[in-house]
C-alpha positions in Angstrom: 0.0 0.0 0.0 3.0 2.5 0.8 5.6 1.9 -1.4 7.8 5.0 -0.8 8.7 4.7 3.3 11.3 7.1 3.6 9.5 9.3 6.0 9.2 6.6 8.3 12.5 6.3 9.9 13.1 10.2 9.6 13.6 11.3 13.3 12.6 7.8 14.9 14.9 6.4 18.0 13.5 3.3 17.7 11.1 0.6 15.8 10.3 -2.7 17.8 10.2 -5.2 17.3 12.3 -4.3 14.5 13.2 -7.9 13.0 10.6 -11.3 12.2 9.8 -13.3 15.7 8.4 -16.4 14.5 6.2 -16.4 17.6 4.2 -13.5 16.9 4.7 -11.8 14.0 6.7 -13.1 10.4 7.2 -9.4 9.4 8.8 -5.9 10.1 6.4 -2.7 10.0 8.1 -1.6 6.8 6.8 -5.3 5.3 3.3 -4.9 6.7 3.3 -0.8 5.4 3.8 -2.4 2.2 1.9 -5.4 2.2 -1.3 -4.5 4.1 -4.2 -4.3 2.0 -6.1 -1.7 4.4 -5.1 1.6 6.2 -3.0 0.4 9.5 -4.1 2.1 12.8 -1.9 4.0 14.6 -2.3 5.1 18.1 -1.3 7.8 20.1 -2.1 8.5 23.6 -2.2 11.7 25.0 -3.0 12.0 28.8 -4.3 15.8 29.4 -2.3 16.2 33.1 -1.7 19.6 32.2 -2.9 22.5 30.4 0.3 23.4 27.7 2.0 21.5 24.5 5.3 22.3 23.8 7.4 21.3 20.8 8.7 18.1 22.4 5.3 17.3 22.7 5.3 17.5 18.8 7.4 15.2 17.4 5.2 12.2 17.8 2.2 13.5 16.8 4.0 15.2 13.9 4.9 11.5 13.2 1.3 10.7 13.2 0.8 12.9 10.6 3.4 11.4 8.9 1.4 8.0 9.0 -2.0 10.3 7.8 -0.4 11.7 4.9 0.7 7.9 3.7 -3.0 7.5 4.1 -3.5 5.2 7.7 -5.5 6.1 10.2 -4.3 7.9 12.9 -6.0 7.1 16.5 -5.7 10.1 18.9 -6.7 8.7 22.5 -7.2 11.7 25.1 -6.7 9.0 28.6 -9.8 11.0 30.1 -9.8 7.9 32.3 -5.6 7.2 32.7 -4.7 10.7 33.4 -6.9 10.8 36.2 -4.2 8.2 37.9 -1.2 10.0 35.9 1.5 8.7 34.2 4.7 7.6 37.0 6.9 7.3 34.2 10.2 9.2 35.0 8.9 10.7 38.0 10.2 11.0 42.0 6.9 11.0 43.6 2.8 9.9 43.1 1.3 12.5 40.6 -1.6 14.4 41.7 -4.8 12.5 40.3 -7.3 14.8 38.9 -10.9 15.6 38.8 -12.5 14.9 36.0 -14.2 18.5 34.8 -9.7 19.1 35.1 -9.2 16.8 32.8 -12.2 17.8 30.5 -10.7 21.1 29.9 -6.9 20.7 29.5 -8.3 17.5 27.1 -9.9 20.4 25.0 -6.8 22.5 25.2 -4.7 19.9 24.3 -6.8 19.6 21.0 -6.8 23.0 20.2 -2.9 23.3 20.3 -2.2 20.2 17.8 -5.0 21.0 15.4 -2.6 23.1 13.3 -0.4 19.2 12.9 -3.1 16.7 12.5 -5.5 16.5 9.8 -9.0 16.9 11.8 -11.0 16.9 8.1 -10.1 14.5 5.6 -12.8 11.5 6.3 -11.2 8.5 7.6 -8.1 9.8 8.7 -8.6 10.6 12.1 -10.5 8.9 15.2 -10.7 11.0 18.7 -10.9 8.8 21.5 -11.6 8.8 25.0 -10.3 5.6 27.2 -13.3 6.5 29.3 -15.1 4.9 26.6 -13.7 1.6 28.1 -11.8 1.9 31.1 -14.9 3.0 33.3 -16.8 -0.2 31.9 -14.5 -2.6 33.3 -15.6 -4.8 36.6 -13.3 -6.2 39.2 -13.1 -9.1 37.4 -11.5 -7.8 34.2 -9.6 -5.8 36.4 -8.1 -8.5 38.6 -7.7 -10.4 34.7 -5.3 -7.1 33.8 -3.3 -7.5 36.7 -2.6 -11.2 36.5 -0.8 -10.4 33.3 2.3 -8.8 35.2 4.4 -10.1 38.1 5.8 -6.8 40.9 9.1 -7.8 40.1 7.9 -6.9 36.1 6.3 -3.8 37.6 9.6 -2.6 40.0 11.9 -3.0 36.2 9.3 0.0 35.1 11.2 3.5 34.9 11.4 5.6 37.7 9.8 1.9 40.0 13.2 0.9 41.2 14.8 4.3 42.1 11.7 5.0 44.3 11.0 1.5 45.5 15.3 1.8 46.5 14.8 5.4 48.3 11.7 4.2 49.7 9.8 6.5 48.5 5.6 5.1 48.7 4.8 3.7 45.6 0.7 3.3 45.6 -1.1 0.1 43.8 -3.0 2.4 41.7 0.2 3.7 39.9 0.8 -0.3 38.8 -2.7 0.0 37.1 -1.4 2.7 34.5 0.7 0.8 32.4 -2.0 -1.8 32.2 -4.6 0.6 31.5 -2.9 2.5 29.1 -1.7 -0.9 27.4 -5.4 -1.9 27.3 -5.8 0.9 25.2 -4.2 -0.9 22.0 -6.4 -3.8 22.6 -9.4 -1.5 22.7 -8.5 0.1 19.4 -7.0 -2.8 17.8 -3.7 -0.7 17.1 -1.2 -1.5 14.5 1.3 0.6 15.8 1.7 3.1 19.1 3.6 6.3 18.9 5.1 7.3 22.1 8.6 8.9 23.4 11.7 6.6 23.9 10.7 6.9 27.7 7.5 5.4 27.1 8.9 1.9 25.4 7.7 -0.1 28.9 4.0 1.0 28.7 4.0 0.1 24.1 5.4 -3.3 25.4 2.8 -4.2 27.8 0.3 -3.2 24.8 1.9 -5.6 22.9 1.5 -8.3 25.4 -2.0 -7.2 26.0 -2.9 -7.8 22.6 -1.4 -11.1 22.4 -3.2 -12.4 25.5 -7.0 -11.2 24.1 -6.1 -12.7 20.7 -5.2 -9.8 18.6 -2.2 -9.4 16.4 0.8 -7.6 18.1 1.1 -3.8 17.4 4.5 -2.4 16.6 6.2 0.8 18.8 7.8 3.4 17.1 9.7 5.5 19.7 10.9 9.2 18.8 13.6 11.0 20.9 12.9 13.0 23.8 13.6 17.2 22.3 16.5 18.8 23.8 14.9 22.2 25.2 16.6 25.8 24.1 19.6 25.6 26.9 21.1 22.6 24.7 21.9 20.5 28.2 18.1 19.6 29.7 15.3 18.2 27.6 12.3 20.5 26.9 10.3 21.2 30.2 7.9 24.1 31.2 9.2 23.9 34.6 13.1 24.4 33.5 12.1 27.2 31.1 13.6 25.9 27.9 11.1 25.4 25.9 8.8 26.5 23.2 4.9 26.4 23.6 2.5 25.4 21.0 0.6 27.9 22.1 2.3 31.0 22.3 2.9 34.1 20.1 4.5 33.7 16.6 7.0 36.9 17.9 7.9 34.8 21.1 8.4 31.5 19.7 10.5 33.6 16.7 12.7 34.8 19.6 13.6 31.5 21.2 13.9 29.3 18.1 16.2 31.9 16.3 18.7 31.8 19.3 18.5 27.7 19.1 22.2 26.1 20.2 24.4 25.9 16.8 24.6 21.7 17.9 21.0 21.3 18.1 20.0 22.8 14.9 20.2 20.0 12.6 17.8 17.7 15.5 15.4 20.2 15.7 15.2 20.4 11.8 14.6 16.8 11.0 12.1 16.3 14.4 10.5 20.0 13.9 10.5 20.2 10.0 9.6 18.7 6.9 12.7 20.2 5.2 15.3 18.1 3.2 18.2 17.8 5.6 20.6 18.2 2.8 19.9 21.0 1.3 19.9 23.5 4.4 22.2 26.5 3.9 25.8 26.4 5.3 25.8 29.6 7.1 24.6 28.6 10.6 23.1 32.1 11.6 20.8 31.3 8.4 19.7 28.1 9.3 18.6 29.2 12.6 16.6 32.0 11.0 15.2 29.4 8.4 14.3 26.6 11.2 12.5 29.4 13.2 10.8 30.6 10.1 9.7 27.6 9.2 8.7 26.4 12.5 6.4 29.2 13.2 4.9 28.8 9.9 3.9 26.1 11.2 1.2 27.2 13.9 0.9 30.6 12.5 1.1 31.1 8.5 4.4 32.4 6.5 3.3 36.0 6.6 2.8 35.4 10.0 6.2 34.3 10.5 7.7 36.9 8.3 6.5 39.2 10.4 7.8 38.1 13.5 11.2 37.7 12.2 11.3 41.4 11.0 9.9 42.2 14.5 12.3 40.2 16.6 15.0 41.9 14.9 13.6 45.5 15.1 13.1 44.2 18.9 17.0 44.1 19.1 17.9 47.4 17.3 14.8 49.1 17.6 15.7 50.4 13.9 13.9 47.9 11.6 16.1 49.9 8.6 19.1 48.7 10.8 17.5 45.3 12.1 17.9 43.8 8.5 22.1 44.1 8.4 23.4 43.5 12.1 27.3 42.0 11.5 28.5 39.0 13.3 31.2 38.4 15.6 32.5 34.9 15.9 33.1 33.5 18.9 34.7 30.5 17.8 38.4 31.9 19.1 36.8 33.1 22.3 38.1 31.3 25.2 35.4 30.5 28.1 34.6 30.9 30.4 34.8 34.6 29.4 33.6 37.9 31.1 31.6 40.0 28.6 33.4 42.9 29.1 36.3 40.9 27.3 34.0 40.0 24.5 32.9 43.5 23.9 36.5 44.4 23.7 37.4 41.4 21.4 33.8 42.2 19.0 35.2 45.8 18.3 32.4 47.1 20.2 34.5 49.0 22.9 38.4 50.0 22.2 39.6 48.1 25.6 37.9 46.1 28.8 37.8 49.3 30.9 36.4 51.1 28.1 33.8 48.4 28.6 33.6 48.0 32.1 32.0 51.7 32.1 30.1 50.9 29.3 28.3 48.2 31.2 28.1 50.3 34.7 27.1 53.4 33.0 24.0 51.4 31.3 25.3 51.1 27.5 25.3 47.7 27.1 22.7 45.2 26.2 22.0 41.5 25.2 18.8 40.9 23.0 17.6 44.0 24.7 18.3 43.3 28.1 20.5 45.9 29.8 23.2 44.6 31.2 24.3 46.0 34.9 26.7 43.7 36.1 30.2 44.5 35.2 32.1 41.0 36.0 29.7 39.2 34.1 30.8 36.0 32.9 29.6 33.2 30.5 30.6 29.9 31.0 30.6 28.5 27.4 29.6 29.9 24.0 26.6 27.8 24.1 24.6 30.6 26.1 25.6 33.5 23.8 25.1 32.1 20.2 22.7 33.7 18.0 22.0 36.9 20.3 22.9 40.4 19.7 25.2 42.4 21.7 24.8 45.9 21.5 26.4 49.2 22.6 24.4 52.1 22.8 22.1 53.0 20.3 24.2 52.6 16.8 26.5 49.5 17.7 25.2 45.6 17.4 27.0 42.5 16.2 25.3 39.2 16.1 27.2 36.7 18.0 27.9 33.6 16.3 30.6 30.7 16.2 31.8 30.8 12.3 33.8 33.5 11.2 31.8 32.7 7.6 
């Protein structure tokens, strides 16, 4: 049915099972892609726990897409029911359960902010789901079935389990229902294939075995990598402030993609973008300006996007004449940790470090519009300072970048 598969492996971590296992299946998902003789359904679970997307949150349902535009169906579950225990994947402590009318509205937010990805129109391309629809109607009985299906010792291998089961931190029964729940959802759907994050590989596998207890035929997982948020180091979290909302203003998320760590570039354009990955221009301070052009287009529109770029830059300078030609000053011989006073010096921007020193005390100086009062100021690699504008007074800027093209 899908003879052309090279956007499947585009930004994926992982496919598994990955190679025949004659007890289950006698094919890889690139076989059955090509062999099926009807649309495969592909599931993706999204448990409403809070009330903001960001673009981490993106890539797999930007895969999803992927599997719409090859023409499969793509099954969106909202876990109504699951998020109302919450996911313990990769965390310290119990989550806070939540009330139903909660989850009701950050499930509707949550839809709003990925309707610019999925196709919501085309007729047979998209099924919204609630595990309510299924969850709530099972007894004791078929409860009690679920959990005979997985030993403690199964449960403590879980991510996050062991750590808090060796600190002794309370893990509650309910938390052990999760993974079941949520793996129940694949049987409920009959799913192909379920779309998660690589830490979610546990939770896809006990779908799998799910399946193959109630008679089904096994679904595949297809894991995508967890984003790296704008500070290059952590990945993208609201909470660490590094990241980029699916809901904000084109302007803001302009600002913060443009300044986008020169190493993390080329991941965010093949997770973020549907752009050839060879054929992006060589000057790096243009493919950041491309990625967050093309990224805001995204949720926004190209004028849109235009727009914001001309009015991030005019931001800066507060000249848009002057906005369109700030130089560059490479800071690819700059030795860090380095106080900015020295970088000043070294851009041409001041003629020596004292020069600089009362530039900075007396108010002059600025980074991406933030005055800058602190004279000893220093920055520990070049990582933090790539892509921003450094600016004395009114009439001096250079773009700081780590190329000297």
């Amino acid at each position: 049915m899908d003879p052309t598969l090279g956007w499947l492996r585009r930004g994926i971590s992982e496919i598994f099972p990955d190679r025949p296992e004659s007890s289950d299946i006698n094919e890889n998902l690139e076989q059955r892609l090509i062999q099926t003789d009807r649309p495969l359904r592909v599931k993706l679970g999204i448990d409403p726990t809070g009330a903001d997307l960001h673009l981490g949150h993106s890539i797999a349902v930007r895969k999803l897409r992927a599997f719409q535009d090859a023409g499969h169906t793509a099954v969106l579950i909202i876990g109504d029911f699951t998020a109302q225990i919450g996911d313990p994947t990769g965390k310290s402590e119990v989550r806070r359960q939540l009330t139903p009318p909660e989850v009701a509205e950050n499930a509707q937010t949550y839809l709003d902010q990925i309707c610019p990805i999925i196709d919501f129109d085309t007729p047979g391309r998209l099924e919204v789901r609630y595990n309510s629809e299924w969850l709530s109607k099972l007894d004791l009985g078929e409860i009690l079935q679920l959990l005979a299906r997985m030993t403690v010792g199964q449960m403590l291998a879980k991510e996050g389990f062991a750590e808090r089961f060796g600190q002794e931190t309370p893990i509650y029964l309910h938390e052990f229902l999760y993974p079941l729940m949520q793996g129940y959802d694949s049987v409920a759907i009959a799913a192909d294939v379920e779309l998660g994050g690589t830490d979610q590989k546990f939770n896809i596998a006990v779908g799998r075995d799910l399946q193959r207890y109630f008679g089904k035929r096994p679904q595949f997982g297809l894991l995508v990598p967890i984003l790296l948020g704008t500070d290059g180091t952590q990945k993208m979290s609201k909470s660490l402030g590094n990241y980029v909302g699916l809901s904000e203003d084109a302007l803001t998320m302009y600002s913060k993609l443009e300044k986008i760590p020169d190493d993390l570039v080329g991941s965010y354009f093949e997770l973020l973008t549907n752009l050839p990955l060879d054929d992006l221009p060589e000057n790096p301070r243009e493919r950041q300006k491309l990625l967050a052009v093309n990224i805001v287009t995204q949720y926004h529109g190209k004028e849109v996007a235009l727009e914001a770029q001309k009015a991030a830059l005019t931001l800066v300078t507060g000249d848009a004449k002057q906005a369109e030609d700030v130089p560059e000053f490479s800071l690819k011989d700059v030795q860090f940790p380095a106080k900015l006073f020295y970088i000043l010096s070294a851009a041409g921007l001041c003629k020596s470090g004292n020069e600089a020193r009362r530039q900075i005390e007396g108010g002059a100086v600025r980074l991406d519009g933030d005055r800058i009062e602190d004279a000893n100021i220093t920055f520990a690699d070049a990582a933090e300072l790539l892509g921003r504008v450094l600016q004395v007074g009114k009439k001096k800027f250079v773009r700081l970048v780590n190329t000297t093209e």
